[in-house]
N, C-alpha and C positions, 0 to 999 in steps of 0.2 A: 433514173431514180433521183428523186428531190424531197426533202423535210419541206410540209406543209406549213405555215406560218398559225401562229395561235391569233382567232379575231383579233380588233383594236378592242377592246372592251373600255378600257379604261378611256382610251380616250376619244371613246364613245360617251362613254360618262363629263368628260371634260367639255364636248360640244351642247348637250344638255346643260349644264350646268353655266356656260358663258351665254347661250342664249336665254337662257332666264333669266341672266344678273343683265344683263342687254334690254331685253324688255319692262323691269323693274326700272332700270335708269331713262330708260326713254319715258316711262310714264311717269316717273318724279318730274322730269321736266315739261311734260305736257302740262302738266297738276300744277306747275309754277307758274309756267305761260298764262292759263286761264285765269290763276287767282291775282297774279303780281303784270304778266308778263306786259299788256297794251298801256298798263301807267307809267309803270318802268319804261316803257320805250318814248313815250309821253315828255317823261321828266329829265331822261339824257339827253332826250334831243332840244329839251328848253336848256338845260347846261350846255349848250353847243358845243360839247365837248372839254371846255376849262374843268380839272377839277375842282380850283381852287373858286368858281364860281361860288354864289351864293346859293346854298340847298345843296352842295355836292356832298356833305358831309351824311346828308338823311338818306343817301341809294345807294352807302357806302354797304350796309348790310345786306341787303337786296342784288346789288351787283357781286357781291360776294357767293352769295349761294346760287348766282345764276352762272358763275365761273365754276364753281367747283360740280354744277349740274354738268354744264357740257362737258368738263372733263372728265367725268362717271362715263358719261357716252362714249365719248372717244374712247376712251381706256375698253369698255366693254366691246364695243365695234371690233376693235384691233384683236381681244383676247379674242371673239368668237370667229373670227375671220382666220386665225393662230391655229386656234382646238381644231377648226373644221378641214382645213387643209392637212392638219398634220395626222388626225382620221381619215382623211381621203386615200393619202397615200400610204398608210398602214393597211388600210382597206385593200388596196390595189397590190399592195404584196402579199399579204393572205390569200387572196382569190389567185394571185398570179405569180409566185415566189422568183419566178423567174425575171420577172420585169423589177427589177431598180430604182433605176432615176423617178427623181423627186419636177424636175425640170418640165418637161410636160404640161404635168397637172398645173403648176406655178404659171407654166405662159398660157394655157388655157384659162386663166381667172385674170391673170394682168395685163393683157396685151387689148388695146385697145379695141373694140369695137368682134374679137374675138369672143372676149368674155361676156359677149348679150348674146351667144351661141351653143359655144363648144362646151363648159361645163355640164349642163344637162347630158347631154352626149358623151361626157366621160362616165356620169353616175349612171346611166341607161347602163351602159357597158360595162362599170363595174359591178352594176346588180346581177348581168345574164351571167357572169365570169364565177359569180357566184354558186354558180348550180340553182336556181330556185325550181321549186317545184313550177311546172310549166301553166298550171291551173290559176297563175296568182301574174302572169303577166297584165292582163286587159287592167285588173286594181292598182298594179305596178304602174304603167304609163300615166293612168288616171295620176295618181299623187305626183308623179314627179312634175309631167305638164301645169297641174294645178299649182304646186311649190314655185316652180321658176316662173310663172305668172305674175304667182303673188308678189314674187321679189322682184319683177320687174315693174308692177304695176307701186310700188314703193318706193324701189328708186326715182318712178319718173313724177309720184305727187308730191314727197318730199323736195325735189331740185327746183319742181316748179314754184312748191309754198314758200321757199327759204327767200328771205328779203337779199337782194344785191348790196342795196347802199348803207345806210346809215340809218339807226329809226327815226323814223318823224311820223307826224301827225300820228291818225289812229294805228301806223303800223307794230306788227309784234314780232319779239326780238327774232323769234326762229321760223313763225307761220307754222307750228306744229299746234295741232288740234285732235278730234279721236277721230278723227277720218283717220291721218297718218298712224297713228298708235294702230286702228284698228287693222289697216294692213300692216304694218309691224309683228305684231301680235298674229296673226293670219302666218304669214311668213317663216317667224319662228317657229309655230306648231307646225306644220306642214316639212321644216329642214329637219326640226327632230325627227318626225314622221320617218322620212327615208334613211336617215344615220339608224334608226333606229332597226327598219326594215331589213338594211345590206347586213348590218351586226347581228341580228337574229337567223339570218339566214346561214352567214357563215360560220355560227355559235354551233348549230343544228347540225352543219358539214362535218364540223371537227369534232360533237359528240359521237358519230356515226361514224368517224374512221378509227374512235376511240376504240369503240365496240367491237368494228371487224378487228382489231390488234395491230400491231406494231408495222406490221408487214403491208397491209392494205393501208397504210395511211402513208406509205412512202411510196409504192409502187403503181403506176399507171395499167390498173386491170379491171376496170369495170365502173358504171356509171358515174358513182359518187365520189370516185380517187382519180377519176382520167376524164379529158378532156381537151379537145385540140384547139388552138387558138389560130386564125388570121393572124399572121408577124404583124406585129405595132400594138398590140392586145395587149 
């Protein structure tokens, strides 16, 4: 006998919500780069760096709002990086009340050359843990493979586009344009996608063990209350 765990609802709500302020700030900064950002990079790099050179005073606004841009980013990045882990493993105790540890899912996303693998293969796993209806897996694989595409295909044009050194000449302070934004964008909709999918699923689970009553949502006797897991599930 084990208490089923209520979905993450809310902080299903919180991984929507940091990836839209995520997307919002990357596209201010895009919208900066294009209008400000190849003169700006232009004009600091003819200051060779002195501020007290002459003309440092006139990109003193410009550099300003180009600082407080990436820091919108960063701050967004980390909060949606934040909400989606701490849904993950909300997630995974919902569907799995018995399994715990937060550790796992954590080196699954941080562990070098791990995390361009095994997170996909955690949300595969925690969507089937979920019970879904069996008729919605081929659309299941479909979105996740597409999702972790997208977001790999974003990490690797962003790293590529981002300047190494210092700007000069025609270069731009971040190499961000709508190609990046648009898999950015691509990206986001596709993680709300499955956050959204596992939470509806498990939403469905737990109004159905409401229904059968008290008894059938604690006790392992039939399709929708029982289910046996592989140990490490």
């Amino acid at each position: 006998m084990r208490f089923v765990s209520s979905p993450p609802r809310r902080s299903a709500t919180a991984v929507h919500v940091a990836l839209c302020a995520q997307v919002i700030a990357i596209t201010a900064l895009v919208v900066f780069e294009h209008a400000r950002g190849r003169r700006l990079a232009r004009e600091i790099s003819a200051l060779g760096g002195d501020p007290h050179a002459p003309g440092a005073q006139a990109v003193v606004g410009a550099v300003t709002v180009f600082a407080i841009l990436i820091m919108l980013v960063a701050v967004t990045v980390v909060a949606g990086a934040a909400a989606y882990l701490t849904w993950l493993v909300q997630a995974r105790q919902s569907a799995l009340p018995a399994w715990t540890p937060a550790l796992p899912v954590l080196a699954a996303w941080f562990v070098p050359g791990v995390n361009l693998v095994l997170p996909p293969v955690l949300v595969y796993r925690l969507w089937w843990a979920s019970r879904p209806p069996a008729d919605r897996h081929g659309r299941w694989v479909a979105l996740l493979a597409a999702w972790w595409l997208s977001w790999l295909a974003t990490l690797a044009i962003v790293v590529a586009r981002l300047p190494l050194g210092a700007p000069h000449g025609d270069s731009k302070l971040t190499g961000l344009g709508p190609v990046e934004l648009a898999t950015v964008v691509a990206s986001a909709l596709l993680c709300a996608a499955t956050v959204r999918q596992i939470t509806r699923i498990q939403a469905a689970g737990a109004r159905d063990r409401q229904r059968a009553g008290p008894v059938a949502s604690q006790v392992f006797n039939g399709p929708t209350t029982h289910q046996v897991y592989p140990a490490g599930q």
